[in-house]
C-alpha positions, -999 to +999 in steps of 0.1 A: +245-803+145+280-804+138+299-794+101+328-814+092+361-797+085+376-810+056+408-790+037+401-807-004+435-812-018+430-787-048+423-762-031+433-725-044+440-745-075+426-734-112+389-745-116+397-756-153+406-791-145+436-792-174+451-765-157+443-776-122+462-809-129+491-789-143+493-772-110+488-802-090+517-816-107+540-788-098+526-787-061+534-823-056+573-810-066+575-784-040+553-792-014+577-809+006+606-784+007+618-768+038+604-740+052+625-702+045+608-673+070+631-647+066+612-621+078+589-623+109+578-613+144+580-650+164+596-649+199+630-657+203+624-669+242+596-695+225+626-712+206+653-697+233+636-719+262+611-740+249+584-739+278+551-751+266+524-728+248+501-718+280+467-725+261+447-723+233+435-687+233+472-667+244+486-691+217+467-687+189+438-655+196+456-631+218+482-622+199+466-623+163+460-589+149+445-608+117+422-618+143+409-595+169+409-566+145+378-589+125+363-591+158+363-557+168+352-544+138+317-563+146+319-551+183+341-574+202+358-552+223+396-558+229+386-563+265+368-596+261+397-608+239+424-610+267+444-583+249+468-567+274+461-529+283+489-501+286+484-492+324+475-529+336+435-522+340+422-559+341+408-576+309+391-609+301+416-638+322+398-667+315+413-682+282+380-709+279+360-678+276+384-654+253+379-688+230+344-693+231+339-658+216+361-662+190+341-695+182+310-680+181+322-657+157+343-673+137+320-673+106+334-642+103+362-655+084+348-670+056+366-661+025+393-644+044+429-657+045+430-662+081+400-684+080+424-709+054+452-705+076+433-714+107+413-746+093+449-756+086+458-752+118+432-770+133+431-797+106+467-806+100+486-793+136+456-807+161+438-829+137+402-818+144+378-832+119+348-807+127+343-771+121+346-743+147+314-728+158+295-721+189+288-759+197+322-771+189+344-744+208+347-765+242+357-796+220+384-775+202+398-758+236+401-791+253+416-809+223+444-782+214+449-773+254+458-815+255+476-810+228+498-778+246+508-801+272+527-824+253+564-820+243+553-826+206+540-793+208+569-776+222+583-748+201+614-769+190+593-797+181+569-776+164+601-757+143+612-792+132+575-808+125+567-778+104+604-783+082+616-747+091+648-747+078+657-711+092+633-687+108+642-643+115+632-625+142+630-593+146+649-572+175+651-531+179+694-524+183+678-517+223+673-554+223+702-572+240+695-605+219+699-622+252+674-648+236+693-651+204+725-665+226+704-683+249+696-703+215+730-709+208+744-721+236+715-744+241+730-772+216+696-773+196+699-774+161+675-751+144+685-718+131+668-689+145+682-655+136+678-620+141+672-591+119+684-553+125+651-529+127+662-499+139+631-476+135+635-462+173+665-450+175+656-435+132+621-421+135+618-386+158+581-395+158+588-427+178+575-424+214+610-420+236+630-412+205+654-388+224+661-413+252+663-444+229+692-426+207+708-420+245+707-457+251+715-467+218+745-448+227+753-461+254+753-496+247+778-489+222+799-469+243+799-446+220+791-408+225+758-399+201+758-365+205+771-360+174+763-376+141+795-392+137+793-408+168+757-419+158+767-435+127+792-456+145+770-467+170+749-482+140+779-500+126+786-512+158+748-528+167+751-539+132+778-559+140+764-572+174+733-582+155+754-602+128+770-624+151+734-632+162+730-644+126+716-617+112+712-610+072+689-582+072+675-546+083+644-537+082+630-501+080+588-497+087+593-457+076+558-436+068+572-435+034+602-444+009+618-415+008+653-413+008+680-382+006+714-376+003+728-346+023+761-330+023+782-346+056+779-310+075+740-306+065+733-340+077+750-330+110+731-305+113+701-318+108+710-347+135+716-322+159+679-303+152+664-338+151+674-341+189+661-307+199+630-316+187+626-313+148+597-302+127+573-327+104+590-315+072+628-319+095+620-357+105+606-370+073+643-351+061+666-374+084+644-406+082+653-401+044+686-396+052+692-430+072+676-450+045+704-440+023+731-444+054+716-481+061+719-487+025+757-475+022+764-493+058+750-528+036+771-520+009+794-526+034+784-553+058+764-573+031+733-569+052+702-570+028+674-539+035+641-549+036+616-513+035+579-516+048+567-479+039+530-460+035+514-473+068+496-449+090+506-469+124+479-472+152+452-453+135+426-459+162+438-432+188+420-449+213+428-484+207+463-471+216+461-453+246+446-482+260+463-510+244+491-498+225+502-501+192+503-530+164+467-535+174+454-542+139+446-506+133+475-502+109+461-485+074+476-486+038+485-450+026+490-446-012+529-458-023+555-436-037+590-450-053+600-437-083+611-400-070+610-411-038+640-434-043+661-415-062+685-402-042+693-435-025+693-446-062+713-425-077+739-434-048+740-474-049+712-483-076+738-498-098+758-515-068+749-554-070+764-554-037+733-537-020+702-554-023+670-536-012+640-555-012+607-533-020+574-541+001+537-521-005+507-518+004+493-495-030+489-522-055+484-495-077+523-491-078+526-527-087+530-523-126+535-480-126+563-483-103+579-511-087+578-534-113+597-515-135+624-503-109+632-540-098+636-547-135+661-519-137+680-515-108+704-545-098+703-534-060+661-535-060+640-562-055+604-570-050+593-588-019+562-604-015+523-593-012+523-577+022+498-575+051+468-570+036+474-584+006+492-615+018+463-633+003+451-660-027+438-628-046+464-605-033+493-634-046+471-640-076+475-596-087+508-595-077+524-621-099+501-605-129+511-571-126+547-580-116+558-605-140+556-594-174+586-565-164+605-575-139+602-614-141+606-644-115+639-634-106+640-599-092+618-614-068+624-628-036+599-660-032+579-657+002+584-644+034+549-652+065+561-616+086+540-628+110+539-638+148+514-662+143+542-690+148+518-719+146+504-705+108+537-705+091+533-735+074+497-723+066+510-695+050+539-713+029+512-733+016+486-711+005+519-693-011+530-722-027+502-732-044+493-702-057+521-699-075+519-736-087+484-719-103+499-688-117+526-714-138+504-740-140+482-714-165+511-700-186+522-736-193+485-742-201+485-711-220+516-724-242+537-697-225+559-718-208+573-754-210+564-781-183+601-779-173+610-746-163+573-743-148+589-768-122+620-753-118+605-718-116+581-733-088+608-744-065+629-709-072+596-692-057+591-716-034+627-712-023+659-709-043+650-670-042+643-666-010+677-678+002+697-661-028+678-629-020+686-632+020+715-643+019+705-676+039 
């Protein structure tokens, strides 16, 4: 017996049905406007080339973290999923097979986010009108694998079907954005951009740090050996990446600390750093480049994005066998207020610097964050992140946000994801949420019908191109 799949058009709406047809109202206002991702993991050879998707499962399984990390925490190993290993040891090849597990488990999802981003998928992408189980999982495979053969489901088509009005990538200053000017000379178009992450060549705990500083170097033609020299080869990838379109760094650092050394101190701390520096020494120079990235966008206009307080690839195992970004990434508690300071105390005030502020401690929500973006005219707050990119996770953000630092010194929505096909998913559930959020302080008598619309589109995404600079 088979379930139907149905996606009700209130969903994620208020249950109280005068509010619920407040927010419907405001949904119906916004639901329509074109997609903003300014922050996300997509491939730029998918929109560079636009070769079809191969199949169901290395479209839409293999490269899900949301995904196989659910699976593998009820013993799927990796293996069985298709998920590429670090020395080229064989895994599961057959994609008909990699799906049929995930079918058979997919009641694992229920409640999660991924299972509402999914049913959308398979809904309103494939049009599939029956759940995904066990007996349905052939049906599925053979209805999206049709579907991947198609030029409707090219990645062009796809960008244009789904109203993506501009989409980021995200490229290391090794990357030689080949794809990005593949793009451009190709006549198509969408907008597809770049943004400057340069955590490699920042971090002495990345894996190759020594030699990626060489390269990033070289590239530049520009001798690193001294900190100068480093600083200008920044500048310079900076200003390779912003012909590629790019708006935005973005800095994944263990935490937000930030410093600001004496020239000759810093120099000296550059040239330890490539000898091989202590803990205490590279937490010191990764808080030194925040506050050089942010006096280089003071400069450039390039908007900072920081992702702090993530242990990275916490399964050891997982990642000498697979890698990293393998859904084993883990929240660490969140630290601004100090933490920031330094960087603060240099361009805080400077409304030509905009830092955008992401977390994974929602405990920092209201303590910390909230009242620094509320302050500061170079801070803002950027959306629930990872984890929390969720209906609840939205729902707790906007209530301990909004009552200090407002609508406006946030930045709307960003998906950060790689999950290309689950972008307009993820706008959606995003969307109306918000639409609820209003929909109850207009309810409440809190806010008038008018600026509840008006604020719905600014999140939905005035904001997000004010705050990106789109």
């Amino acid at each position: 017996m088979t379930h139907p799949l149905t996606l009700h058009p209130d969903r994620l709406f208020p249950a109280d049905p005068a509010t619920r047809a407040i927010a419907r109202d405001l949904y119906a206002g916004v639901k329509g406007l074109p997609i903003i991702s300014p922050h996300g993991h997509t491939d730029p050879a998918w929109f560079a080339y636009d070769r079809p998707f191969d199949d169901p499962a290395s479209l839409l399984i293999v490269p899900d973290h949301y995904v196989y990390r659910m699976l593998m925490s009820q013993g799927v190993p990796l293996d069985a999923l298709g998920v590429a290993t670090v020395d080229g040891s064989p895994t599961e090849a057959d994609p008909r097979t990699i799906w049929r597990i995930f079918a058979a488990h997919y009641h694992l999802f229920r409640g999660t986010p991924s299972r509402l981003w999914l049913d959308w998928v398979f809904a309103e992408v494939f049009g599939i009108d029956v759940r995904l189980e066990a007996a349905t999982a052939d049906h599925y495979y053979d209805v999206i694998d049709a579907a991947l053969t198609t030029d409707t489901f090219r990645p062009r088509a796809l960008f244009e079907q789904f109203g993506i009005e501009v989409i980021a990538t995200t490229e290391s200053p090794l990357d030689p954005l080949d794809h990005h000017r593949a793009i451009r000379a190709s006549g198509w178009g969408g907008r597809v951009v770049t943004a400057y992450r340069p955590d490699p060549v920042v971090d002495p705990d990345a894996p190759g740090f020594a030699d990626h500083v060489r390269r990033f170097g070289a590239t530049a033609g520009i001798d690193v050996t001294d900190y100068a020299g480093y600083l200008a080869a920044h500048r310079f990838h900076r200003a390779r990446f912003r012909e590629a379109g790019a708006t935005s760094t973005d800095h994944g650092h263990p935490s937000a600390a930030t410093a600001d050394l004496p020239t000759d101190d810093a120099a000296a701390l550059y040239r330890r750093v490539l000898e091989g520096p202590s803990a205490a020494e590279a937490e010191l120079f990764r808080a030194q480049m925040l506050t050089e990235m942010a006096t280089m966008s003071v400069a450039d206009g390039m908007v900072m994005q920081l992702h702090p307080a993530v242990h990275r690839s916490h399964n050891d195992a997982v990642r000498r066998r697979f890698g990293s970004d393998k859904g084993d990434d883990i929240p660490l508690p969140g630290a601004f207020v100090a933490a920031l300071k330094p960087l603060l105390d240099r361009h805080g005030n400077d409304p030509r610097l905009t830092l955008i502020l992401f977390t994974l401690d929602e405990s920092v929500y209201s303590r910390e964050l909230a009242p620094l973006a509320g302050h500061y005219p170079a801070l803002r707050l950027g959306p629930p992140w990872w984890f929390h990119d969720s209906p609840e996770g939205m729902r707790r953000f906007r209530e301990a946000t909004t009552e200090t630092a407002g609508f406006g010194n946030t930045v709307g929505f960003n998906d950060d994801t790689r999950a290309f096909l689950s972008i307009p998913a993820r706008h959606d559930v995003a969307r109306r949420m918000d639409c609820g959020f209003l929909a109850r302080l207009v309810a409440e008598h809190r806010l008038e019908r008018d600026e509840a619309a008006e604020l719905a589109r600014a999140l939905s995404y005035d904001l997000v191109k004010q705050a990106y600079r789109l």
